[in-house]
N, C-alpha and C positions, 0 to 999 in steps of 0.2 A: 620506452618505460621499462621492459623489461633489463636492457642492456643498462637502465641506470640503476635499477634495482639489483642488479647482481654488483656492480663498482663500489656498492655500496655494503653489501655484504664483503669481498673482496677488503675493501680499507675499514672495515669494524672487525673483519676476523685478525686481519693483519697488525693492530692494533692494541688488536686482545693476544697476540703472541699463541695462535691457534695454528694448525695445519688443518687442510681442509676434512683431514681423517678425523683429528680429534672434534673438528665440529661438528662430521658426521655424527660421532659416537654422543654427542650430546644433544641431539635435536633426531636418534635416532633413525638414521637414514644412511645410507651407503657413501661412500666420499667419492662416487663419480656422480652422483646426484649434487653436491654442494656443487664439482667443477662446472656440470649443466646452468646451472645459476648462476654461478659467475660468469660465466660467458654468451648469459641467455639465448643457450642453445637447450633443445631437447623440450620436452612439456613445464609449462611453467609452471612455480609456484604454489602450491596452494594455501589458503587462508592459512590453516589449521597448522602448517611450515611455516609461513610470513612469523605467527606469533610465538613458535617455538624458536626460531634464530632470531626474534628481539630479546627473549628471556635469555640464551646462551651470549647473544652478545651485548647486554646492558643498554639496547637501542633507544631505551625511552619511547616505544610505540615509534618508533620511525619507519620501519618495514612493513607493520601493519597499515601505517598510514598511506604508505608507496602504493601496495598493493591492490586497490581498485582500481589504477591508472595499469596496472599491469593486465590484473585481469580484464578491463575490456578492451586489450589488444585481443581478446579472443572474438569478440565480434568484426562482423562488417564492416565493412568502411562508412558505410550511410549508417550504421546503427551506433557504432563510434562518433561519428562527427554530432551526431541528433544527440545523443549521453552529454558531449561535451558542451552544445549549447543551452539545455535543459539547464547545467548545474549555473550556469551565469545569466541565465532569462530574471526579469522583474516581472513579467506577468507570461500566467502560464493558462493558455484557455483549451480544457479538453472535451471531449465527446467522447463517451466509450460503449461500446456496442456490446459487448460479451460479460469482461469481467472487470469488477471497481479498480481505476487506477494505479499502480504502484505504491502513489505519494501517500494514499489515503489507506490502503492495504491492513491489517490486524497482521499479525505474523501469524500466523495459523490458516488465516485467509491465503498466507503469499504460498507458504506453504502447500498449500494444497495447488493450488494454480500451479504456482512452480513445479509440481511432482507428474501431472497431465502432459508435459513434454516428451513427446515420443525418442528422442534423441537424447535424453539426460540418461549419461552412463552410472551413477553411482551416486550413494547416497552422500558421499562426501563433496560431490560437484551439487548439491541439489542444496547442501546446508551455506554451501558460498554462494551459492548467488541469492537464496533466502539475506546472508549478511550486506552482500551487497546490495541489495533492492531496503533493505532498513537502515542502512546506513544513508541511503538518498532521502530519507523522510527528515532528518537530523536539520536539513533546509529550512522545514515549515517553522522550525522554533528559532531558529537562527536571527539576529539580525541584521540579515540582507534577506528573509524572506520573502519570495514572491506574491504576487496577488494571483490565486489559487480557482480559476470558475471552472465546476465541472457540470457537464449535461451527462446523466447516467439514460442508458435505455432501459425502458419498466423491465425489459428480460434481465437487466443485472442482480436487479431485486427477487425477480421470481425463482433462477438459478440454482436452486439449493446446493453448492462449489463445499465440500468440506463438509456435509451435514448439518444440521439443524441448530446444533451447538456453535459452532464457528460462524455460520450468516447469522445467526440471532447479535454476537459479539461483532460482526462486521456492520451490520447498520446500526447497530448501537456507535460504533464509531463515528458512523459519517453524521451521526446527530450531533457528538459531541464534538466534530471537525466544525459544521455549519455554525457552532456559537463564535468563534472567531472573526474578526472583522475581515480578514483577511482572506476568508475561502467563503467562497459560496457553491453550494449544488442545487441543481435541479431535474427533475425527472422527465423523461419526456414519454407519454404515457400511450401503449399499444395505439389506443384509439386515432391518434394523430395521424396512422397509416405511414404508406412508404414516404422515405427524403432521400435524398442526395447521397448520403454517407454510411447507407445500410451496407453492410456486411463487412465493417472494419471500423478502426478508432481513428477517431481525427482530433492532430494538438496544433496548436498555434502559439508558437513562441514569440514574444517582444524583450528585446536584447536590453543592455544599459544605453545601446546610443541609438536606441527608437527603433531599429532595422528589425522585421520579423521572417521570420519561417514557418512552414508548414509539416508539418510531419504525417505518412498515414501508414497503418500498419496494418496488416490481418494476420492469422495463424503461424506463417510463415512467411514472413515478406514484410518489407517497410520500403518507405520513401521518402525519401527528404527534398521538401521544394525550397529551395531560394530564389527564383526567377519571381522580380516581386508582382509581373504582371499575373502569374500563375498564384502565387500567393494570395493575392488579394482573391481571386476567385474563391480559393478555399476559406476567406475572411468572411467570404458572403452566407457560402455555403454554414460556417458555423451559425454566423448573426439567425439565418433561417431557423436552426434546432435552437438555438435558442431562446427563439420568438415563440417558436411550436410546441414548445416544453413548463410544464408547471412553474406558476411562478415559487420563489424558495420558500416561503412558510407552506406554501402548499403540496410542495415537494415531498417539506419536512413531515406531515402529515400523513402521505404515500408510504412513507418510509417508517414511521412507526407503527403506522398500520399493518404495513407487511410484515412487520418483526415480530406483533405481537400478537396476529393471524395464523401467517404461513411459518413463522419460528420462534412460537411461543414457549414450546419444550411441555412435555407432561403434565408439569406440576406447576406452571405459568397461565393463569386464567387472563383468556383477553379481553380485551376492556370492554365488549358488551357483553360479557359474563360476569366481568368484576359491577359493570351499573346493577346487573339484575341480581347480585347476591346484596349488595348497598339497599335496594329496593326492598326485598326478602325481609333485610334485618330490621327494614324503618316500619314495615307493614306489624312484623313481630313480636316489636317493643311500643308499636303506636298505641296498643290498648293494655300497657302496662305502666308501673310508678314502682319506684322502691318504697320498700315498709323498712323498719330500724332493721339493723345491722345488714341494710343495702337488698336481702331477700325482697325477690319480683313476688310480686302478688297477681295472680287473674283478675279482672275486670269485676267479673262478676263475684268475687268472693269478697271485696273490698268492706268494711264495715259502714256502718249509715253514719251519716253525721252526729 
């Protein structure tokens, strides 16, 4: 990708009657950095370049577009291969142990998660794979989107990832995700005790021509099963968290409990605060009646018939 991503650059400068200097000078960058590109050699790309040499060379977003195929040549070959079947799966069934999703992610949520990366050199690699990781959400609204089932563990909720402000906005999300017909979550709650899939995420992909895989990941490290006799083991292992896990109204319940609990924010009363001030104002007005021009009168001060 990258070697097509430079050919490409290569016959748009070429076209646009450019030397690789003068493109330099217009996307701001040294003319042995444009050759690096063109011969995808040297460090690749970055976003922030992809859409300054579509603006220099009148690409029509075509560089920008290239550029996620570019960029996960920088992964793994199993974390590569697992990206490439995720974006063509019809049902996508996950478990995740630590932190919500990608798919379901807030930006500020991905944000924060993505910045925890002990290996992330600079803030400008931390805002590209932030666009990459939301650029994969672009699925759920699509028409070829997937069917969406996630098992959250209650530690994703409890987590406070990004401060109070950000998990209050991120389970607000996943409430406004669950109205969808398309996606369902549910919670699978401390008390259930240990399962099978503790201390990592587990996803199960099913392809367009019925064939599925398994994916598992923890901190650092992934895995990707396609031996289907291996697979279906981790089929079972899901069906179990997802047996052992709140049903989804009841999930949903979990989840706004937690928001409006543990990340209500200062000046956000949670809901058995808001019943008992409801309570307060009916007790306070029950021995009162308006007199003309709407002024409350006391009970006792009311005149005789």
């Amino acid at each position: 990708m990258a070697a097509l991503f430079g050919a490409r650059v290569r016959r748009l400068r070429t076209a646009a009657g450019l030397t690789q200097a003068e493109l330099g000078d217009r996307t701001h960058v040294v003319s042995t950095r444009i050759t690096q590109i063109e011969r995808a050699s040297g460090a690749k790309p970055t976003l922030e370049l992809a859409r300054a040499l579509d603006a220099a060379l009148g690409a029509e977003d075509l560089l920008v577009e290239l550029w996620p195929y570019v960029y996960r040549e920088a992964f793994p070959d199993w974390s590569r291969k697992f990206m490439e079947y995720a974006e063509r799966a019809v049902a996508v069934r996950q478990y995740a142990a630590h932190v919500v999703p990608g798919l379901l992610q807030t930006e500020d949520y991905a944000r924060a998660v993505l910045s925890l990366d002990a290996l992330l050199d600079s803030e400008e690699q931390l805002e590209e794979r932030l666009a990459a990781r939301m650029g994969r959400q672009d699925r759920l609204s699509s028409p070829e989107r997937p069917e969406l089932w996630v098992v959250l563990d209650e530690a994703v909720l409890r987590r406070p990832i990004g401060g109070q402000a950000v998990m209050r906005k991120q389970l607000a999300r996943l409430l406004d995700a669950s109205v969808e017909r398309h996606i369902a979550v549910q919670v699978l709650p401390f008390d259930q005790g240990g399962h099978e899939a503790m201390g990592g995420s587990l996803t199960i992909l099913t392809l367009p021509d019925g064939s599925e895989m398994a994916y598992t990941e923890g901190a650092d490290y992934g895995q990707l099963i396609e031996e289907p006799v291996n697979v279906g083991r981790y089929k079972v292992i899901y069906d179990r968290l997802r047996a052992a896990a709140l049903p989804p109204v009841t999930s949903l319940d979990m989840i706004r409990t937690t928001m409006e609990g543990d990340y209500r924010g200062s000046n956000v009363p949670s809901r058995s605060e808001r019943r008992r001030l409801a309570q307060e104002q009916l007790q306070q007005s029950g021995g009162r009646r308006l007199r003309g021009g709407g002024r409350r009168v006391p009970r006792d001060r009311r005149p005789g018939p």
